[in-house]
C-alpha positions, -999 to +999 in steps of 0.1 A: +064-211+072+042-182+060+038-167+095+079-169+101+078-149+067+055-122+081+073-118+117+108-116+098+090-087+077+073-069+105+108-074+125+125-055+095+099-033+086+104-025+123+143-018+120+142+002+093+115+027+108+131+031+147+173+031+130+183+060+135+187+083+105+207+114+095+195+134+072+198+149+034+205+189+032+177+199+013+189+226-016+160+255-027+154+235-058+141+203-041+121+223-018+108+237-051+095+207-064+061+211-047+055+175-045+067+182-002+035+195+009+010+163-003+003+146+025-029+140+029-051+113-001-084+095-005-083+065-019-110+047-039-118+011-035-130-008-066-119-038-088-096-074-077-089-104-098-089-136-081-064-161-092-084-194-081-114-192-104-131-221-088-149-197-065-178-172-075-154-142-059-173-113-058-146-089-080-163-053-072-145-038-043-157-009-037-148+014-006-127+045+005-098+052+026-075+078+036-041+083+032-013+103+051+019+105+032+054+122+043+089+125+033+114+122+059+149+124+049+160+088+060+191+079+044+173+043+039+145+057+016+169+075-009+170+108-020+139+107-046+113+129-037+086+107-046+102+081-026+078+080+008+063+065+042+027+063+045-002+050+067-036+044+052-069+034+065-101+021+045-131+003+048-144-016+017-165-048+008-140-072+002-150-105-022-170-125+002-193-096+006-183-086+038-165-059+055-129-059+054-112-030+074-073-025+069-048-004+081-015-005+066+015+011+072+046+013+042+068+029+015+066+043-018+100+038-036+100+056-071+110+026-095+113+045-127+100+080-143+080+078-175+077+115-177+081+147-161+050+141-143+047+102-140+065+078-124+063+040-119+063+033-077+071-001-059+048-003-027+061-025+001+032-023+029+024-043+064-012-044+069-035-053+095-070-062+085-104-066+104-118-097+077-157-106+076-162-133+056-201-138+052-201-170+030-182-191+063-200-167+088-169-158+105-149-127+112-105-122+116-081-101+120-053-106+093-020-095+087+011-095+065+033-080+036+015-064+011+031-052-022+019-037-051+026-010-082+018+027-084+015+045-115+018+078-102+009+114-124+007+145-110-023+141-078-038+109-091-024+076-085-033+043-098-027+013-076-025-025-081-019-043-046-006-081-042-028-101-019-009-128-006-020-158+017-005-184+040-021-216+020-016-238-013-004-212-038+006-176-019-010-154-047-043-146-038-058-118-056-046-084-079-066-055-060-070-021-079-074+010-063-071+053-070-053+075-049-063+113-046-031+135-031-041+169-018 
């Protein structure tokens, strides 16, 4: 049932990127805004909370990654400027003390502003991860929906992602993470 759930979201995900799109008119005060030309962010790997406590989890995280972010003016994604498409690829330790290498692919939508300069983002993401799991000896590739939260002010961004998993309850772990944008 969980692997119907991820093909149905790749198959949209899939839609929605290769509809085609017309596009906004930009006016000389959005392309004032100065948030257009960050595209490029490192993120840094560090903390996750693992909801089954029954397993010593190892809950430091650390890794990087890097981030390319655009704006295209898809009629889909809105008209928010903070509203964007991204790819990102890191390498981090993941909880069972192996590597876990993930490349995901997704949108920032802007949920709310809290101030001029920070706003609250939902993340919808489809990664595909490269999983090595040193307490079971054994390596995978795995893949699915990934949401998450970004509290987003000014170049920093703080993220919390969903983990989600196929077995007994789907809420794996909380993962937190900082993005740079340069």
């Amino acid at each position: 049932m969980f692997l119907e759930f991820r093909l149905r979201f790749l198959l949209l995900l899939a839609l929605f990127v290769l509809y085609p799109s017309t596009t906004f008119a930009q006016d000389s005060e959005e392309l004032s805004q100065g948030g257009s030309d960050e595209h490029w962010g490192i993120s840094i790997w560090g903390l996750s909370y693992h909801i089954d406590r029954s397993i010593d989890y190892d809950e430091n995280n650390w890794g990087l990654g890097i981030r390319y972010q655009t704006r295209p003016q898809w009629r889909w994604l809105g008209r928010g400027e903070d509203n964007r498409v991204f790819l990102e690829v890191d390498a981090l330790r993941n909880s069972h003390g192996g590597l876990a290498l993930p490349v995901s692919v997704g949108v920032d939508h802007q949920v709310m502003s809290l101030s001029d300069r920070c706003k609250l983002l939902a993340v919808a993401a489809f990664t595909l991860a490269y999983y090595q799991n040193r307490r079971e000896d054994a390596t995978e590739l795995k893949f699915g929906p990934v949401p998450g939260l970004t509290l987003s002010c000014g170049h920093v961004r703080t993220n919390m992602t969903v983990i989600l998993r196929a077995k007994r309850a789907p809420l794996a772990a909380i993962v937190g993470s900082l993005t740079i944008v340069f």
